[in-house]
C-alpha positions as CSV (number, residue, x, y, z in Angstrom):
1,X,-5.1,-10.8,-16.1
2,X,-1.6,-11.6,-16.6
3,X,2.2,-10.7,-16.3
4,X,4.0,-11.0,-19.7
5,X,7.7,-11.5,-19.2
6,X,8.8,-7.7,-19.7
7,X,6.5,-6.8,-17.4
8,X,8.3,-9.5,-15.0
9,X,12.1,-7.7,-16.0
10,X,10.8,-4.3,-15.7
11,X,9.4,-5.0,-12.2
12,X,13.0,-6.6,-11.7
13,X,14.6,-3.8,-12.5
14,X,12.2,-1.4,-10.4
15,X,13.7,-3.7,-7.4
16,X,17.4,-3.7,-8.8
17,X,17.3,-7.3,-9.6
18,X,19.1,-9.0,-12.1
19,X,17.6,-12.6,-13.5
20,X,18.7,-14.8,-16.0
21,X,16.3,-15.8,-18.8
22,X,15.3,-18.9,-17.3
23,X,14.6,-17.3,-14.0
24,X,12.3,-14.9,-15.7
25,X,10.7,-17.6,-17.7
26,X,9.9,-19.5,-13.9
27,X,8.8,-16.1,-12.1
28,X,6.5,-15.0,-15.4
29,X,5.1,-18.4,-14.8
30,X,4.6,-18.2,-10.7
31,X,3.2,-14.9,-11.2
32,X,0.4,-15.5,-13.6
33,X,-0.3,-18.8,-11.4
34,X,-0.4,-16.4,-8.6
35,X,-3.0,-14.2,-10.5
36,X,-4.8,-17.0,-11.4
37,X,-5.5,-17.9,-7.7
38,X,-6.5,-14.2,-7.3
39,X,-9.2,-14.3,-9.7
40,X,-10.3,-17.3,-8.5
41,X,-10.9,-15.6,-4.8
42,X,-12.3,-12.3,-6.2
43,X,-15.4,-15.0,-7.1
44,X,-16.3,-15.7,-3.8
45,X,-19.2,-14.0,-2.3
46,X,-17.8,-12.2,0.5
47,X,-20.4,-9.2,0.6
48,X,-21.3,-10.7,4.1
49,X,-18.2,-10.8,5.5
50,X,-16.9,-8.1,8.0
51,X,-13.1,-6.8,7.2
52,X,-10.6,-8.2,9.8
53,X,-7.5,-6.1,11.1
54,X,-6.3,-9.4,12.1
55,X,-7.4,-13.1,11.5
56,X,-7.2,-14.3,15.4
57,X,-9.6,-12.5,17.7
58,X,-7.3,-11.1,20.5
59,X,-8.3,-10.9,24.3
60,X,-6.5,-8.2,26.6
61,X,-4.0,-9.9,28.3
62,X,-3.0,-7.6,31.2
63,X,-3.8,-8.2,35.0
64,X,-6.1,-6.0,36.6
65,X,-4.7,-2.3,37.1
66,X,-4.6,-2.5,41.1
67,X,-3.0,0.0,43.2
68,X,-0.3,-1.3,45.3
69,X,1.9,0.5,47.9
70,X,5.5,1.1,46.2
71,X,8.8,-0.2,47.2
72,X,10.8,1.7,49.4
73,X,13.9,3.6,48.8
74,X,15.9,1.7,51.3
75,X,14.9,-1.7,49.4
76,X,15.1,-0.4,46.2
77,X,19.0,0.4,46.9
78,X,19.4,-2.6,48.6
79,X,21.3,-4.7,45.5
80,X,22.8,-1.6,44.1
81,X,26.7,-1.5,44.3
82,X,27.3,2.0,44.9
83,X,24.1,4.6,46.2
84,X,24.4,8.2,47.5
85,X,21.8,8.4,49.9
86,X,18.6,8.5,47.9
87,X,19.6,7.6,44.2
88,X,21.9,5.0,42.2
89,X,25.4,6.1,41.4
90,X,26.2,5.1,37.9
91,X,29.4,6.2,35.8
92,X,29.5,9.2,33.6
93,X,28.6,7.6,30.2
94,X,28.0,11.8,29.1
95,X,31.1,13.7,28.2
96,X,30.8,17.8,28.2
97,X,31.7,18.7,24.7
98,X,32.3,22.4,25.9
99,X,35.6,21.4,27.6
């Protein structure tokens, strides 16, 4: 298989690109060497060879799910600048629109 050069400008043009004649000339070329390489993989026996989502075999990296006791409300305030009680006080960042 390969690209002729107005199947090059008409994929250029699918992708709003604009390429002078010497650029098309060069990407003809890369794609057809591209193609080349292709065909040259699609000869390799690979009816053997399991499909891979991804070519590094991943491990789960989390710690152990291990129940802890949480912090407390007083420490959890203890850094904050302004509380009310129980909670963090924050400024209004929400206007009412119906005013």
């Amino acid at each position: 298989m390969s690209v002729t050069k107005s199947e090059v400008e008409k994929i250029a043009e699918l992708a709003k690109l604009k390429f002078s004649d010497l650029e098309l000339e060069n990407f003809t070329h890369q794609m057809n060497e591209i193609l080349k390489y292709m065909e040259k993989l699609n000869e390799l026996n690979t009816d053997k060879v399991e499909p891979l989502a991804h070519p590094v075999e991943g491990k789960n990296v989390f710690r152990d799910d291990v129940l802890k006791p949480s912090i407390n409300t007083k420490d959890a305030l203890k850094n904050s600048p302004i509380t009310d009680e129980k909670y963090f006080k924050v400024p209004k960042v929400i206007q009412d629109k119906s005013k």
